[in-house]
LOROMI-788245 format. One record per residue (C-alpha): x, y, z. Coordinates in pm, 1 decimal. Layout:
<kolvos>
{east X&north Y&up Z} .
...
</kolvos>
This chain:
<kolvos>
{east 682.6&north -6787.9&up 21029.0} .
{east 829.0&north -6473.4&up 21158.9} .
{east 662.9&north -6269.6&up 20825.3} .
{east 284.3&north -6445.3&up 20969.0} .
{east 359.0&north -6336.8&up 21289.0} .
{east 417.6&north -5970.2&up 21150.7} .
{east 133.4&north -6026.6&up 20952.0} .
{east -121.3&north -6100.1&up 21283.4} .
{east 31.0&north -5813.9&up 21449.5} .
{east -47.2&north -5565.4&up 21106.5} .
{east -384.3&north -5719.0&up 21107.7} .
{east -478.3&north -5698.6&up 21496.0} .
{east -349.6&north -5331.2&up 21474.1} .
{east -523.8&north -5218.0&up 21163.6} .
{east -843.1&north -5372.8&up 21339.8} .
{east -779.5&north -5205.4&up 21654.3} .
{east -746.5&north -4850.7&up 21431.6} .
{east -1097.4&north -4908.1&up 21266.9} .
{east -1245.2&north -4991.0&up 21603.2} .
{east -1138.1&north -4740.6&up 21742.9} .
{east -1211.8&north -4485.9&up 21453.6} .
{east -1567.4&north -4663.9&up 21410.4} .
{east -1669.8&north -4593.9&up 21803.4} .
{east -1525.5&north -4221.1&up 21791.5} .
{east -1747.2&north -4185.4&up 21500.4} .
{east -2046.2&north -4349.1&up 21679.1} .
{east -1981.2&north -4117.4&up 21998.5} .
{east -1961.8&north -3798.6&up 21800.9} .
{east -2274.3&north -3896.8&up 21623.3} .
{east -2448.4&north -3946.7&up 21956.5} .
{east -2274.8&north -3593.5&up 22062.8} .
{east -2413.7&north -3399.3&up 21806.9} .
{east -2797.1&north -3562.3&up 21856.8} .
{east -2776.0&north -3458.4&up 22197.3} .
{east -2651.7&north -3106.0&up 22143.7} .
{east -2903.0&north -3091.1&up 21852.8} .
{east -3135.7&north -3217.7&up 22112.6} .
{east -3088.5&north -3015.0&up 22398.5} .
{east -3120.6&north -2732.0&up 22134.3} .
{east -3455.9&north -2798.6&up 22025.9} .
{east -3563.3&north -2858.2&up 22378.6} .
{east -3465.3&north -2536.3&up 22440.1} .
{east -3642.9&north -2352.4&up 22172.9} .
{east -3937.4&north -2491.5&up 22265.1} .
{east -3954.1&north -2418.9&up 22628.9} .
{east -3848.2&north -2047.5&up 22487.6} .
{east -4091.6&north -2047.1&up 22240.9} .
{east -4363.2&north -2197.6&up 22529.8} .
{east -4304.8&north -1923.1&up 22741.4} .
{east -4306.2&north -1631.9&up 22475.4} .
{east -4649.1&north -1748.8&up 22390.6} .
{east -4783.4&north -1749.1&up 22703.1} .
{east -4617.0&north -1448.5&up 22801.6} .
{east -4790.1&north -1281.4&up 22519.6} .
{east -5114.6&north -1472.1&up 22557.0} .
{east -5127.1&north -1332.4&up 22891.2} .
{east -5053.0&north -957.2&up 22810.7} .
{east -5309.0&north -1004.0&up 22546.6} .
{east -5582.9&north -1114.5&up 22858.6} .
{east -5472.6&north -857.4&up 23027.8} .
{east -5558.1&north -650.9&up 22801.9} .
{east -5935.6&north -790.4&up 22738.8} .
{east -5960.6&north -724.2&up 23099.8} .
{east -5943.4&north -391.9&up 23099.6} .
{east -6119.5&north -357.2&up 22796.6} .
{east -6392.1&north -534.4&up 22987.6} .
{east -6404.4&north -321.3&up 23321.3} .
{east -6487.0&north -16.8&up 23099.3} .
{east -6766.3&north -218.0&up 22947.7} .
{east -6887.7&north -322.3&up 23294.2} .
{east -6987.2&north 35.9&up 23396.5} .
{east -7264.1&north -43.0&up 23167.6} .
{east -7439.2&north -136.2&up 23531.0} .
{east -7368.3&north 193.2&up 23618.1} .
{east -7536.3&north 383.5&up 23323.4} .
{east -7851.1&north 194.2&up 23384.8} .
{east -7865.3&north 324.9&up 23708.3} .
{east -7809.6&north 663.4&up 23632.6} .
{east -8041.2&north 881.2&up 23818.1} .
{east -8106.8&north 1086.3&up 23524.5} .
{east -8031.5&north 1149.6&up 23125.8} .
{east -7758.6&north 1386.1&up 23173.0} .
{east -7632.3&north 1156.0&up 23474.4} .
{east -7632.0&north 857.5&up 23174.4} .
{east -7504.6&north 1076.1&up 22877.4} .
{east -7184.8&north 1198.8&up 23082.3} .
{east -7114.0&north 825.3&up 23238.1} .
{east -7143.1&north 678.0&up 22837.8} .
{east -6907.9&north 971.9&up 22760.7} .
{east -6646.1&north 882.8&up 22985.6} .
{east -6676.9&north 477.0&up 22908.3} .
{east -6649.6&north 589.6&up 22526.2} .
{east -6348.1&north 777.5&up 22605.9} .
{east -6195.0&north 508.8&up 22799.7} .
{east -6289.0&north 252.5&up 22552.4} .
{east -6024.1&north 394.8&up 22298.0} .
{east -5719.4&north 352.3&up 22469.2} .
{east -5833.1&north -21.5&up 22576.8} .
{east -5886.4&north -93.2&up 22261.4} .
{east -5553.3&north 33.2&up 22127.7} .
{east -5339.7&north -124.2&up 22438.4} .
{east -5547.1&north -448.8&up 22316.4} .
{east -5430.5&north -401.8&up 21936.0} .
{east -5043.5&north -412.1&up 22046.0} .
{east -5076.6&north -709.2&up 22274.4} .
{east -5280.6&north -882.1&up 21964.6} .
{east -5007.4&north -819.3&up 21772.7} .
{east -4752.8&north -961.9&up 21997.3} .
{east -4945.8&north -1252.3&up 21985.4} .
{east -4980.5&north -1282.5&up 21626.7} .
{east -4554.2&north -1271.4&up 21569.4} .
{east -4581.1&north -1553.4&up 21839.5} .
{east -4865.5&north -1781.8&up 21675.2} .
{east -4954.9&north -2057.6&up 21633.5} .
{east -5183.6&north -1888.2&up 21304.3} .
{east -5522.9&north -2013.5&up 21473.6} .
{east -5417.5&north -1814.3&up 21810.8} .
{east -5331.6&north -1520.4&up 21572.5} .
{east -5678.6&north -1571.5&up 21371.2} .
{east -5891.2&north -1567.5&up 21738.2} .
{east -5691.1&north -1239.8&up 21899.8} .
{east -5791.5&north -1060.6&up 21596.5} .
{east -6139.8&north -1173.7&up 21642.5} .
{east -6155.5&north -1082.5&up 21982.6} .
{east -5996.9&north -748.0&up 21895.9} .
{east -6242.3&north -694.1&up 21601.7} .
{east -6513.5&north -756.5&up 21854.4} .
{east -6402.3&north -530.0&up 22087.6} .
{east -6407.0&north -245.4&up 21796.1} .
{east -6747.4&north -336.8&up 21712.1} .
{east -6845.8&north -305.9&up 22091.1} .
{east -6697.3&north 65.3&up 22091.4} .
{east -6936.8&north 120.2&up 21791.7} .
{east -7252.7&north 15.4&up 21942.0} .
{east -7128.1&north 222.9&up 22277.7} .
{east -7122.5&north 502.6&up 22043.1} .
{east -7437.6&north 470.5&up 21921.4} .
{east -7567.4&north 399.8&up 22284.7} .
{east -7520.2&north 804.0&up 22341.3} .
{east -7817.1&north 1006.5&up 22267.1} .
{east -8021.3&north 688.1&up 22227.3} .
{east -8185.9&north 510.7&up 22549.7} .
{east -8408.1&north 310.0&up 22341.6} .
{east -8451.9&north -113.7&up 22352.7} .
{east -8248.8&north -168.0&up 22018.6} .
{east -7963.1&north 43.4&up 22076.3} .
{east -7905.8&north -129.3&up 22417.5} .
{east -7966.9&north -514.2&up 22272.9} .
{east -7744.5&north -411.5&up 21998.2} .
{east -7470.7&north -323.0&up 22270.0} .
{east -7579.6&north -609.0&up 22477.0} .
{east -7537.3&north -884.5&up 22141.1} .
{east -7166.1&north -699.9&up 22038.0} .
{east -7045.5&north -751.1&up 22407.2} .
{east -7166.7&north -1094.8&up 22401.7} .
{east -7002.5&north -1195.0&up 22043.1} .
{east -6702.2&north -1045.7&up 22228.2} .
{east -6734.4&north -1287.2&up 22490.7} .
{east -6760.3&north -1548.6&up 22269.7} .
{east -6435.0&north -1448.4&up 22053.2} .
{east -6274.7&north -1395.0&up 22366.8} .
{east -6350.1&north -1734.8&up 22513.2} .
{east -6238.0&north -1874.2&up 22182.4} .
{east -5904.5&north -1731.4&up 22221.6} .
{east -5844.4&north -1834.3&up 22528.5} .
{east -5960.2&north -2227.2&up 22518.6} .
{east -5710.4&north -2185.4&up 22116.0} .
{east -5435.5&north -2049.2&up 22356.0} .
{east -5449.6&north -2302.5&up 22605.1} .
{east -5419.0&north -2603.8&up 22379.2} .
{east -5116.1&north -2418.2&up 22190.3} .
{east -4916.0&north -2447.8&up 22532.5} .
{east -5006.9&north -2773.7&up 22578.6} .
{east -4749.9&north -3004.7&up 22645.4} .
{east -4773.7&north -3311.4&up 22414.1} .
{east -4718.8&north -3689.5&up 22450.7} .
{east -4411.1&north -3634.6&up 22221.3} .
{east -4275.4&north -3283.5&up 22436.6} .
{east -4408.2&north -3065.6&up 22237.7} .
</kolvos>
């Protein structure tokens, strides 16, 4: 009777030891997918805010490139040829620089993604070039064409532009699942 009695005690110990080792497994499995958790969490609110950190510099950007192509209005109302040649002049040679401050924050955006954001910054960068083109070809020619040919590039501009932005809002959309 004494050697059951030892035998209970053996038992109800050796249970208590698995318990025991069976819940500090459970609560170190429920540790680690909450660390793992948090982590992810994390890296996407830091991955949220690169994005629209660079989505921003990148509008930024198209905004200055636009206020040089908005002194358009102020070639048509140049009082004379010369008047119009030297105001095209100076938009042409501020056009550059936009253009190129517009290239680095497009590539910002493209390391930051998602590949369809990437795909319509290019666009609207590609645009851009093709607006400095038909700016270009505005000088020395006052004619109908050259002017709708500027007036269609700005607006496909617009468009890519527009694009971009309605791509970049729905990549930092918060999902139903947190994402």
């Amino acid at each position: 009777m004494a050697n059951s009695g030892l035998w209970v005690g053996v038992l109800t110990a050796l249970t208590a030891l698995g318990a025991g080792y069976l819940t500090s497994r459970a609560t170190l499995r429920a540790a680690l997918t909450q660390a793992r958790t948090t982590t992810r969490a994390q890296a996407l609110r830091d991955q949220h805010e690169r994005r629209r950190t660079s989505y921003r510099e990148l509008m930024t950007r198209v905004h200055a490139f636009s206020e040089v192509t908005w002194q358009i209005d102020d070639v048509d109302a140049a009082p004379d040829p010369a008047s119009r040649e030297r105001l095209l002049a100076q938009m042409y040679e501020r056009i550059g620089p936009a253009i190129g401050d517009m290239n680095r924050a497009m590539h910002e955006v493209r390391l930051d993604g998602p590949a369809e954001v990437s795909a319509a910054a290019d666009r609207t960068r590609n645009k851009a070039r093709h607006v400095q083109t038909r700016l270009k070809a505005l000088m020395g020619d006052d004619g109908p064409p050259a002017r709708e040919a500027y007036d269609a590039a700005y607006q496909d501009f617009r468009e890519a532009y527009i694009a971009f932005i309605g791509l970049a809002r729905e990549a930092l959309e918060v999902n139903d699942d947190g994402r």
